[in-house]
Residue frames as qw, qx, qy, qz and C-alpha x, y, z in Angstrom:
[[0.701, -0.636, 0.244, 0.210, -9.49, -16.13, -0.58],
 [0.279, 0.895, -0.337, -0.094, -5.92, -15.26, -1.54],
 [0.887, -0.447, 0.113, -0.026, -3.30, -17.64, -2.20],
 [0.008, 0.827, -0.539, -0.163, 0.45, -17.33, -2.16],
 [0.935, 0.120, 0.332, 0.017, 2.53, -19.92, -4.44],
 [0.355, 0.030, 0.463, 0.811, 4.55, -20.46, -7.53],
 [0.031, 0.353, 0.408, 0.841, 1.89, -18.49, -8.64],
 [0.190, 0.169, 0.608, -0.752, -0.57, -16.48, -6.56],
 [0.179, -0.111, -0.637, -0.741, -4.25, -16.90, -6.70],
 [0.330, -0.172, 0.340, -0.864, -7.78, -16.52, -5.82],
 [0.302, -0.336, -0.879, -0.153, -10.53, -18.86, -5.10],
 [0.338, -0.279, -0.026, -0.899, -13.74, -17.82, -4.46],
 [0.084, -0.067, -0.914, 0.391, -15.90, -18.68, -1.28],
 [0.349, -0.234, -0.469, -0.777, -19.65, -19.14, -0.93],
 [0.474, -0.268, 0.592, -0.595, -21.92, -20.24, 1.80],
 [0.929, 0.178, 0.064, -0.317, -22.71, -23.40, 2.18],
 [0.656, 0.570, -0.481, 0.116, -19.07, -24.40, 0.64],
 [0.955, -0.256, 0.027, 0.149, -17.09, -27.33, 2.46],
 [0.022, 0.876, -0.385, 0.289, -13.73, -25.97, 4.15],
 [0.906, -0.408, 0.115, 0.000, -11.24, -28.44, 5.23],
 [0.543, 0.757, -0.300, 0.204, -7.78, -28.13, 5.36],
 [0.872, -0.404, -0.092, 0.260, -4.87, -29.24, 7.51],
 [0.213, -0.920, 0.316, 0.090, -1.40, -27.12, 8.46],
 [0.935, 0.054, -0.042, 0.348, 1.93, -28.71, 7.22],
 [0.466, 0.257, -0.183, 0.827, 5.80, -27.55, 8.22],
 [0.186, -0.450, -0.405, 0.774, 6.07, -23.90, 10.09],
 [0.173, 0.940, 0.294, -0.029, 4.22, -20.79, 9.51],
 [0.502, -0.020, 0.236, 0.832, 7.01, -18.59, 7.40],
 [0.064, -0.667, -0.138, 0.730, 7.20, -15.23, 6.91],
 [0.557, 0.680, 0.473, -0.063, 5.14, -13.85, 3.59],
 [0.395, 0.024, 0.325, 0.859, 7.61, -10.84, 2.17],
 [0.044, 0.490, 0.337, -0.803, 6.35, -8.11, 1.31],
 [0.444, 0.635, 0.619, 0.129, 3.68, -6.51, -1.26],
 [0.139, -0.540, 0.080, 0.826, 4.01, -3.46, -2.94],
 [0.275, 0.402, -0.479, -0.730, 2.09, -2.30, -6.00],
 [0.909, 0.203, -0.048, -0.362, 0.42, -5.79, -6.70],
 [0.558, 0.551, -0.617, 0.068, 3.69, -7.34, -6.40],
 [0.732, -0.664, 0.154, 0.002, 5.25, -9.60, -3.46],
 [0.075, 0.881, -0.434, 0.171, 8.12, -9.66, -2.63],
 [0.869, -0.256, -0.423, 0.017, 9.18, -13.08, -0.89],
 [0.533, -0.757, 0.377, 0.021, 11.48, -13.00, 2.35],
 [0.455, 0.634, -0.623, 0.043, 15.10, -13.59, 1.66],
 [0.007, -0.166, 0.890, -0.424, 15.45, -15.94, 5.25],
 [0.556, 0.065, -0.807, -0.187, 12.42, -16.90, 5.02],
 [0.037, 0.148, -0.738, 0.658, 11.89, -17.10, 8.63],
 [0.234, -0.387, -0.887, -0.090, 9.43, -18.54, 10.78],
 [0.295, -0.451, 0.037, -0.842, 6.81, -16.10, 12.08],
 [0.260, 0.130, 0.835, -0.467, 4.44, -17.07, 15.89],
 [0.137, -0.361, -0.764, -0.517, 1.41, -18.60, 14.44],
 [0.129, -0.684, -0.652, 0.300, -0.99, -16.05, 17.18],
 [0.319, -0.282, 0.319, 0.847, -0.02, -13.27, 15.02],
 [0.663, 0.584, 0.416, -0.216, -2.27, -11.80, 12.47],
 [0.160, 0.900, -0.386, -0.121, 0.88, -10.18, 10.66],
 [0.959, 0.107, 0.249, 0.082, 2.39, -13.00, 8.83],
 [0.454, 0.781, -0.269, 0.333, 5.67, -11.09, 8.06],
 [0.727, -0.460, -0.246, 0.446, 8.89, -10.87, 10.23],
 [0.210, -0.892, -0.160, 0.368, 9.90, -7.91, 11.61],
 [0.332, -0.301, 0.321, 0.834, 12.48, -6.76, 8.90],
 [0.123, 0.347, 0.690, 0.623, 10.21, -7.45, 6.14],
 [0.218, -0.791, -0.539, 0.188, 6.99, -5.51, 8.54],
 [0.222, -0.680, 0.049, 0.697, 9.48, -2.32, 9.11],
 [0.157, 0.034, 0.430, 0.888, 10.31, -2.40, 5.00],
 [0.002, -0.636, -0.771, -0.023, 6.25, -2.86, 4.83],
 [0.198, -0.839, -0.412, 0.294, 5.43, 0.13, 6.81],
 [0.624, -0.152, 0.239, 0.728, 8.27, 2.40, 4.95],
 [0.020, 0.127, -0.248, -0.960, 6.43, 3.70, 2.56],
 [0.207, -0.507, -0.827, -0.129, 2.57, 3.55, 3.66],
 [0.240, -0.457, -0.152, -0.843, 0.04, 5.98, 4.06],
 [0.736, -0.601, -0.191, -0.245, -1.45, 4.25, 7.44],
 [0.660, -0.628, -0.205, 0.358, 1.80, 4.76, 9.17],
 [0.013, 0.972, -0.043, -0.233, 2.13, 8.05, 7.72],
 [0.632, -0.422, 0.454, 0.464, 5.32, 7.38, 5.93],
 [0.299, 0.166, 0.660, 0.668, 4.38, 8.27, 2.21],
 [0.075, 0.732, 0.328, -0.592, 2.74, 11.69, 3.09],
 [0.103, -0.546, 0.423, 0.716, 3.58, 12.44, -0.72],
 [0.359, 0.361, 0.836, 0.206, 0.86, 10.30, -2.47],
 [0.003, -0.078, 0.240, 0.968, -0.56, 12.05, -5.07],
 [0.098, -0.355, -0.927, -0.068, -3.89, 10.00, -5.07],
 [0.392, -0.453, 0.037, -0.800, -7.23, 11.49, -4.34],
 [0.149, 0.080, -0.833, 0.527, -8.10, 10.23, -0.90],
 [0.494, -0.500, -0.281, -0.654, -11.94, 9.71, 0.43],
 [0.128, -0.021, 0.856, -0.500, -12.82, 9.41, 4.54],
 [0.513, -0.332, -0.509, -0.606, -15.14, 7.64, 5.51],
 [0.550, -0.265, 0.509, -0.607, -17.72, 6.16, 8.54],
 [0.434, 0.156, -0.886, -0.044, -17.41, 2.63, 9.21],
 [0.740, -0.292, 0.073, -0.601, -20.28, 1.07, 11.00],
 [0.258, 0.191, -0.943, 0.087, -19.39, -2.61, 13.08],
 [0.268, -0.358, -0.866, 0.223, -22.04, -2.84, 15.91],
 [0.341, -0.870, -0.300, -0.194, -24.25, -1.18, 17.93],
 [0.192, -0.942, 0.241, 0.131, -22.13, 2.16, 19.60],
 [0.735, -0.223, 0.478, 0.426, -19.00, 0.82, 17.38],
 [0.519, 0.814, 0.260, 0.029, -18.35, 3.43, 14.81],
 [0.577, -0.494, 0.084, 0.646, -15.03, 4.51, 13.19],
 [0.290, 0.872, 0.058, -0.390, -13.19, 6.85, 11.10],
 [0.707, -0.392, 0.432, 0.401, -10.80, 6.61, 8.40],
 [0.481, 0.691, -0.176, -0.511, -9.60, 7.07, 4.93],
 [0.756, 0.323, 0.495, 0.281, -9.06, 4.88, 1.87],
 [0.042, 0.406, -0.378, -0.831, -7.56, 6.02, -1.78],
 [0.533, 0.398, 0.004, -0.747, -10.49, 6.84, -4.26],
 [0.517, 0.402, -0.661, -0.367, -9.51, 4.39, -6.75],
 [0.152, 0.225, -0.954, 0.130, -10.06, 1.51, -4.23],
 [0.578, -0.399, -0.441, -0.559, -13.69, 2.08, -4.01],
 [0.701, -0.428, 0.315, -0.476, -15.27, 0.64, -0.81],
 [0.788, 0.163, -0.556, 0.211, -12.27, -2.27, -0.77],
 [0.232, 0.412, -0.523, 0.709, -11.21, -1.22, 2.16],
 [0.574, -0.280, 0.439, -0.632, -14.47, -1.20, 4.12],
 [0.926, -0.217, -0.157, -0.266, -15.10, -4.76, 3.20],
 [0.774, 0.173, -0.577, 0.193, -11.75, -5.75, 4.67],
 [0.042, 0.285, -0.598, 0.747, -11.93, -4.33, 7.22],
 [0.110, -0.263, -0.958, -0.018, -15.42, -5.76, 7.70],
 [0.286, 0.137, 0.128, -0.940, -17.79, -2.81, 7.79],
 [0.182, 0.390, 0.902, 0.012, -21.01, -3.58, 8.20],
 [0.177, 0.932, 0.225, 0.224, -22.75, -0.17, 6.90],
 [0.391, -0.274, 0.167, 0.863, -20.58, 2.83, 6.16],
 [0.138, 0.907, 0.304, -0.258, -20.36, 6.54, 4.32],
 [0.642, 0.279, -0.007, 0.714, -18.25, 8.23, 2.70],
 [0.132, -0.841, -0.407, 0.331, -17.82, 11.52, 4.28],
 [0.202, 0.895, -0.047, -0.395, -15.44, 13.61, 2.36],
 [0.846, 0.336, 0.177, 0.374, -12.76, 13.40, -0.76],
 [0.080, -0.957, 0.261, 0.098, -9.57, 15.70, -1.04],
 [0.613, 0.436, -0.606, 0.258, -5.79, 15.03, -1.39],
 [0.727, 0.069, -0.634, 0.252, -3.93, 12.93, 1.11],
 [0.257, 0.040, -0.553, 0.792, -3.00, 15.21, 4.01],
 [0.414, -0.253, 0.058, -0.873, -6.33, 17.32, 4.13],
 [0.781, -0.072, -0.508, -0.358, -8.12, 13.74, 4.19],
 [0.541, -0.319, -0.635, 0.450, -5.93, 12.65, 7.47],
 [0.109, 0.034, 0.308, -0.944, -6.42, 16.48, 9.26],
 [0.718, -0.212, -0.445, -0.491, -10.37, 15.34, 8.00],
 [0.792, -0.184, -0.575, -0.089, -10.28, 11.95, 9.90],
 [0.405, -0.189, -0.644, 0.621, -8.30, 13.10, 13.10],
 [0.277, -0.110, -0.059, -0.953, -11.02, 16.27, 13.26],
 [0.749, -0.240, -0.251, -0.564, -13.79, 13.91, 13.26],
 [0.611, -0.048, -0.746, 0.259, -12.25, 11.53, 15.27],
 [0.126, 0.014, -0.488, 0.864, -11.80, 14.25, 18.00],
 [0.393, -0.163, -0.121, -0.897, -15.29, 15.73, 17.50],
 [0.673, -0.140, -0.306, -0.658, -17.33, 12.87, 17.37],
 [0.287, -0.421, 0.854, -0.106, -15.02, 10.43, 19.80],
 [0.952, -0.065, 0.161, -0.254, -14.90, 8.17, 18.02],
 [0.664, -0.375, 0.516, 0.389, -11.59, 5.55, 17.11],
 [0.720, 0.515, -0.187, -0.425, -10.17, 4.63, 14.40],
 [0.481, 0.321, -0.797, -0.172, -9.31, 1.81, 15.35],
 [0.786, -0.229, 0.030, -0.574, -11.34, -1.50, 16.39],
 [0.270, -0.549, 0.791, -0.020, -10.42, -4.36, 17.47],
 [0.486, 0.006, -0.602, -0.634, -11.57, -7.99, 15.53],
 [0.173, -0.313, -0.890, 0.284, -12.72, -9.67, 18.44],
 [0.185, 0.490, 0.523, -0.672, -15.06, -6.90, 19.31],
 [0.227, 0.340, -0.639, -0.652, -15.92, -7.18, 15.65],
 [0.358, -0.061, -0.909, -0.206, -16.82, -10.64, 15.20],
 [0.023, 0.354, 0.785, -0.508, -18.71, -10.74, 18.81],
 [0.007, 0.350, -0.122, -0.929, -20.90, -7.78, 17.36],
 [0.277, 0.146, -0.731, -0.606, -21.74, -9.65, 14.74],
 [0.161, -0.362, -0.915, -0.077, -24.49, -11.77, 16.46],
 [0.065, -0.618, -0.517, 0.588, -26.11, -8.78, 17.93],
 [0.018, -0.060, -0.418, -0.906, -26.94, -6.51, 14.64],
 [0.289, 0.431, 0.353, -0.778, -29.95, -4.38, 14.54],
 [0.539, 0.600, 0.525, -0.273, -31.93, -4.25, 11.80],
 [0.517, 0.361, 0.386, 0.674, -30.75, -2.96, 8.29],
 [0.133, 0.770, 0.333, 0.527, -32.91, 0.04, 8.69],
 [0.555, -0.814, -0.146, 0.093, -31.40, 0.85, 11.94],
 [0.763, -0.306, 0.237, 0.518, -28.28, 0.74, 11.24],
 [0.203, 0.629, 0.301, 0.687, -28.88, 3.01, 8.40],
 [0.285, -0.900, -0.244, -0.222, -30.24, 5.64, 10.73],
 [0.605, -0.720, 0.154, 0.303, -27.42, 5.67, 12.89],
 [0.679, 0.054, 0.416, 0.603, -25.15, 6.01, 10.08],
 [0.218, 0.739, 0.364, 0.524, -26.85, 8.40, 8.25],
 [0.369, -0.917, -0.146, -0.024, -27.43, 10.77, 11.89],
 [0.602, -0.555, 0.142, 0.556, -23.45, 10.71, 12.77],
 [0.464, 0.369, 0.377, 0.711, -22.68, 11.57, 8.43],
 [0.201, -0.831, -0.479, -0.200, -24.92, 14.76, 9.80],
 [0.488, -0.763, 0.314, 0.284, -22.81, 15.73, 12.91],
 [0.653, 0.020, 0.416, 0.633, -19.84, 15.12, 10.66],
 [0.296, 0.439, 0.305, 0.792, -20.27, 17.23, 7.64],
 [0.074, -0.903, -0.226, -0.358, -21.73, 20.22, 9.49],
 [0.567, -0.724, -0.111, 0.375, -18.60, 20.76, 12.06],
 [0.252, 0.919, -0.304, 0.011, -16.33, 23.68, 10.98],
 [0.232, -0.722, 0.629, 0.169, -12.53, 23.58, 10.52],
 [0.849, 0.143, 0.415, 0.294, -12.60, 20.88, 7.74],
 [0.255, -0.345, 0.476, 0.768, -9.62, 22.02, 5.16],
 [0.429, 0.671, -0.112, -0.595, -10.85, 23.97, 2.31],
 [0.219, 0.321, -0.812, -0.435, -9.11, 21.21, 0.13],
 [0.061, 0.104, 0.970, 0.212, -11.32, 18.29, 0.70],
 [0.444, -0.005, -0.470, -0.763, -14.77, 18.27, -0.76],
 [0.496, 0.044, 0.734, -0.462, -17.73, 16.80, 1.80],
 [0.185, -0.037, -0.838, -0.512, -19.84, 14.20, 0.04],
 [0.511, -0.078, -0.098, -0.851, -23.29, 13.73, 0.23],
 [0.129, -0.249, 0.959, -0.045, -24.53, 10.67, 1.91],
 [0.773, 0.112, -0.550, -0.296, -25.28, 7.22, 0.30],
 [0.525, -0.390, 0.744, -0.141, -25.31, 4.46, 3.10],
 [0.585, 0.356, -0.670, -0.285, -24.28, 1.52, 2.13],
 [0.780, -0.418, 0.323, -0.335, -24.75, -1.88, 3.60],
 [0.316, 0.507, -0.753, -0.275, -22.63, -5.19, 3.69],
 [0.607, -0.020, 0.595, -0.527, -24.74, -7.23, 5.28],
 [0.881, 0.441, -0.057, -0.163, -25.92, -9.30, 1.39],
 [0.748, 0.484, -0.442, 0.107, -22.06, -9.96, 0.24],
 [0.071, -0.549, 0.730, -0.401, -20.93, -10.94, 3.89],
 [0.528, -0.026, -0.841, -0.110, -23.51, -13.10, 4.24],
 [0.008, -0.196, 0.554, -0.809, -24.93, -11.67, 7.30],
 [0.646, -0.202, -0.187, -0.712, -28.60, -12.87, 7.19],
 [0.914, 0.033, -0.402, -0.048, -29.00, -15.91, 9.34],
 [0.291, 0.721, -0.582, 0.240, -25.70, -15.89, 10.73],
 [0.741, -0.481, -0.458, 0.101, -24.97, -18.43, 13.42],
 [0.098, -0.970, 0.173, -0.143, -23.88, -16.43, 16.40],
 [0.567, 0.655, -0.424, 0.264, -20.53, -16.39, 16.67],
 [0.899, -0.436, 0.026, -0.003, -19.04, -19.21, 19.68],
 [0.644, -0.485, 0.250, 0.536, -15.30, -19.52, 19.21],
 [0.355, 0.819, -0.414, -0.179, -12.40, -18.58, 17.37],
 [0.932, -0.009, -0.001, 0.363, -9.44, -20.06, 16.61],
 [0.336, -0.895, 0.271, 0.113, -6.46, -18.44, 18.18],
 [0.113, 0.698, -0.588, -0.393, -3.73, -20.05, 16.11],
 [0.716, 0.567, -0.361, -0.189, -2.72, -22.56, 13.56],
 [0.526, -0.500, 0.684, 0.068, -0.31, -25.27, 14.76],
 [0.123, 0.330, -0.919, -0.178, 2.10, -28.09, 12.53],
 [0.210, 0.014, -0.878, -0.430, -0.52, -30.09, 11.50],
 [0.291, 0.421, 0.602, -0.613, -3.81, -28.91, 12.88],
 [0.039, 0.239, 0.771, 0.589, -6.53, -29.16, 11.05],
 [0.303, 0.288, 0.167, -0.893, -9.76, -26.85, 10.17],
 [0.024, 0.046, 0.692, 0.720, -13.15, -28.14, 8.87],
 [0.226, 0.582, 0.643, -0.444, -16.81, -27.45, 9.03],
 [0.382, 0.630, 0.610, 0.291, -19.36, -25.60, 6.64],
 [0.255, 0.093, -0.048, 0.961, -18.92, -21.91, 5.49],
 [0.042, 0.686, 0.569, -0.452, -21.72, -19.09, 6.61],
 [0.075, 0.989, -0.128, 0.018, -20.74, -15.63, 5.71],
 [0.637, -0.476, -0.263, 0.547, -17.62, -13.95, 5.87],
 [0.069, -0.973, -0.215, 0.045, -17.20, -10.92, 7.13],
 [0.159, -0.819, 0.549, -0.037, -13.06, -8.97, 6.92],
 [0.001, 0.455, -0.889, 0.048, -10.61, -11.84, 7.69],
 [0.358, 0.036, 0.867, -0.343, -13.06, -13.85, 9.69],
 [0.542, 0.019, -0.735, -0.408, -14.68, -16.78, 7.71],
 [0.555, -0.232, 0.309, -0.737, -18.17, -17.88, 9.79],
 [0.242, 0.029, -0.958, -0.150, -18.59, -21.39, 9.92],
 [0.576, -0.448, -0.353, -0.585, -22.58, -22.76, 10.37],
 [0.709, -0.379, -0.578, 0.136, -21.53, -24.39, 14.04],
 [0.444, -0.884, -0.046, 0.142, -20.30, -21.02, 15.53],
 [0.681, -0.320, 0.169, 0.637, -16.81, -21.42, 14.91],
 [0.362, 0.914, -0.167, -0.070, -14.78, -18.07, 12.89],
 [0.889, 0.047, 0.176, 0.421, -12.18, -18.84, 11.65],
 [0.123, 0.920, -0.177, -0.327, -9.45, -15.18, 11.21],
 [0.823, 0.513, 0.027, 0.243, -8.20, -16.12, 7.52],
 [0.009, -0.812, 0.527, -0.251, -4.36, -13.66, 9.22],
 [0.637, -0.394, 0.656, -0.091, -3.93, -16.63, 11.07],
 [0.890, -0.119, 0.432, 0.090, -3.53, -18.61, 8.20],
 [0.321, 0.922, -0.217, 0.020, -1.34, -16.79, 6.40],
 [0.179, -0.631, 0.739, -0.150, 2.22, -18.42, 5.99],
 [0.520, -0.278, 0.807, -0.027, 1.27, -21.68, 6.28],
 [0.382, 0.138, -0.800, -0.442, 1.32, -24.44, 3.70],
 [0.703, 0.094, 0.541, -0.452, -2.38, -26.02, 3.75],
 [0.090, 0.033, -0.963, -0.253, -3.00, -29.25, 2.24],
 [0.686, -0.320, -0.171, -0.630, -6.46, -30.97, 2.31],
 [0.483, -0.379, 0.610, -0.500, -7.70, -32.62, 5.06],
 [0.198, 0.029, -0.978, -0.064, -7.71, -36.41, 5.20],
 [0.494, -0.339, -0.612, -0.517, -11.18, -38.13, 5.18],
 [0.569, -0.162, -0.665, 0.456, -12.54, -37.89, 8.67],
 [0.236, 0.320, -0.286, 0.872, -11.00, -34.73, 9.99],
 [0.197, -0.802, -0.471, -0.311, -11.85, -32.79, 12.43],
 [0.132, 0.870, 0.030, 0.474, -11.53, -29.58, 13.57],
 [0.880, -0.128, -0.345, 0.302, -8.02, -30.09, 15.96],
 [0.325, 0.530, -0.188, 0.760, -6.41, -26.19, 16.46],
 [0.193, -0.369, -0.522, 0.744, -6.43, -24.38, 20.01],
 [0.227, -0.593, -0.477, -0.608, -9.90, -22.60, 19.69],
 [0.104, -0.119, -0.432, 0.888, -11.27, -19.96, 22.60],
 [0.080, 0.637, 0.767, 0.015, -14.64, -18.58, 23.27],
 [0.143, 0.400, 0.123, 0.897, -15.83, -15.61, 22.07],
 [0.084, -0.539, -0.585, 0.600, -17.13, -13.76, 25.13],
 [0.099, 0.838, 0.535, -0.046, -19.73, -10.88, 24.54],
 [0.402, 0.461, -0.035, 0.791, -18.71, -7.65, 23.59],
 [0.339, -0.375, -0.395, 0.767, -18.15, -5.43, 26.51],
 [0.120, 0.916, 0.228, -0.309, -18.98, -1.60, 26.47],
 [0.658, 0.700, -0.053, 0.271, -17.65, 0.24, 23.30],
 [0.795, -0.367, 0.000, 0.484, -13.89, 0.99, 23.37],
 [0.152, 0.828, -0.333, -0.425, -10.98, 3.28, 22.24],
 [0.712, 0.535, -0.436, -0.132, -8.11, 1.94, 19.96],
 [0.759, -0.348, 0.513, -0.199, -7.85, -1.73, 21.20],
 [0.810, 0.257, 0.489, 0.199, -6.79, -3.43, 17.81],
 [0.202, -0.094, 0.683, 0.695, -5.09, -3.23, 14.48],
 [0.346, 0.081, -0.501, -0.789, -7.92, -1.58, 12.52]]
């Protein structure tokens, strides 16, 4: 987990590890990143704490300015790889990542088996991902609630392979991919070991926001993307606690935030979420 300070920094999280922490003051707006850098907000401002986008809406618009997922920096020079992003049973998207970020991208986003399917510069790589999108309907974008719910209902490893492996199939064999990008041979991959997916308890609420001195604590499972699995059911989406200043929890605690059940996942959707 990332944290923002006089100095930023990471702590690492492990099942089994004892999570307890308590909100203090408002939930302020983060500033922006860029390059490995942030940026802080000049005002500073308070952001709603049901948000997963811990920015306020000047600092969000500079955000999105010059970014390659809202098409605004169509001039990267980067090699670019798409890929297939496995979440659930019939829950499969498309998308692309730059090369150099390896398979960072599928673990935030919380793939649970994936592919790469081809590599190329920037533009051929989106005309790639909206091709296969069309072909094979599927999104590319998921929502995390239908994510996390998902998550108690996984097949098997070797199933999940199969179905991965069969769509990489349909994929690389439809015409009209661009002569620039370069199909890849597929390697599934699983994340199922560094998410922590074995076991899991299934997955009973959420927490829906953060409030002025609420307070989060229970034992860690897995986690999978944002969402941190606690062993009593609860997730916990680490966006929501962006912004705020946590402290530890006073001896005792317990777990005090507005929290919602996670209802079953319906029948598969289109693009219902933020990725």
């Amino acid at each position: 987990m990332g944290w923002t300070g006089p100095a930023d920094r990471v702590s690492p999280l492990a099942p089994g590890q004892r999570l307890a922490f308590t909100a203090r003051g408002e939930r302020r707006c983060l500033g922006v990143r860029r390059a490995g850098k942030r940026t802080p907000c000049p005002t500073g401002l308070a952001v709603p704490g049901r948000v997963g986008n811990a920015q306020c809406p000047e600092c969000a618009r500079l955000d999105r300015s010059f970014s390659v997922a809202a098409d605004t920096n169509a001039a990267d020079p980067r090699t670019y790889r798409v890929y297939l992003a496995w979440f659930g049973p019939d829950t499969v998207k498309v998308g692309i990542t730059a090369e150099e970020r390896g398979p960072a991208r599928l673990l935030e986003q919380g793939a649970v088996t994936w592919a790469w399917l081809g590599r190329g510069p920037l533009m051929a790589a989106r005309r790639t991902e909206e091709l296969l999108r069309a072909a094979l309907g599927v999104p590319d974008r998921i929502a995390y609630a239908r994510k996390r719910a998902l998550r108690g209902l996984l097949p098997p490893e070797p199933e999940r392979a199969r179905e991965v492996a069969a769509l990489h199939a349909r994929a690389v064999a439809l015409p009209g991919w661009p002569e620039s990008l370069d199909r890849v041979e597929c390697a599934v991959a699983d994340h199922a070991g560094p998410f922590g997916l074995a076991g899991l308890p299934a997955p009973a609420r959420a927490i829906t926001e953060m409030v002025p001195g609420g307070t989060v604590v229970g034992l860690l499972a897995g986690a999978a993307g944002p969402d941190l699995h606690f062993t009593d059911g609860l997730v916990v989406d680490a966006r929501l606690l962006a912004g705020w200043e946590l402290t530890a929890a006073p001896e005792g605690a317990v777990t005090d935030v507005p929290l919602a059940e996670i209802a079953p996942p319906g029948p598969a959707a289109g693009q219902d979420g933020l990725f």
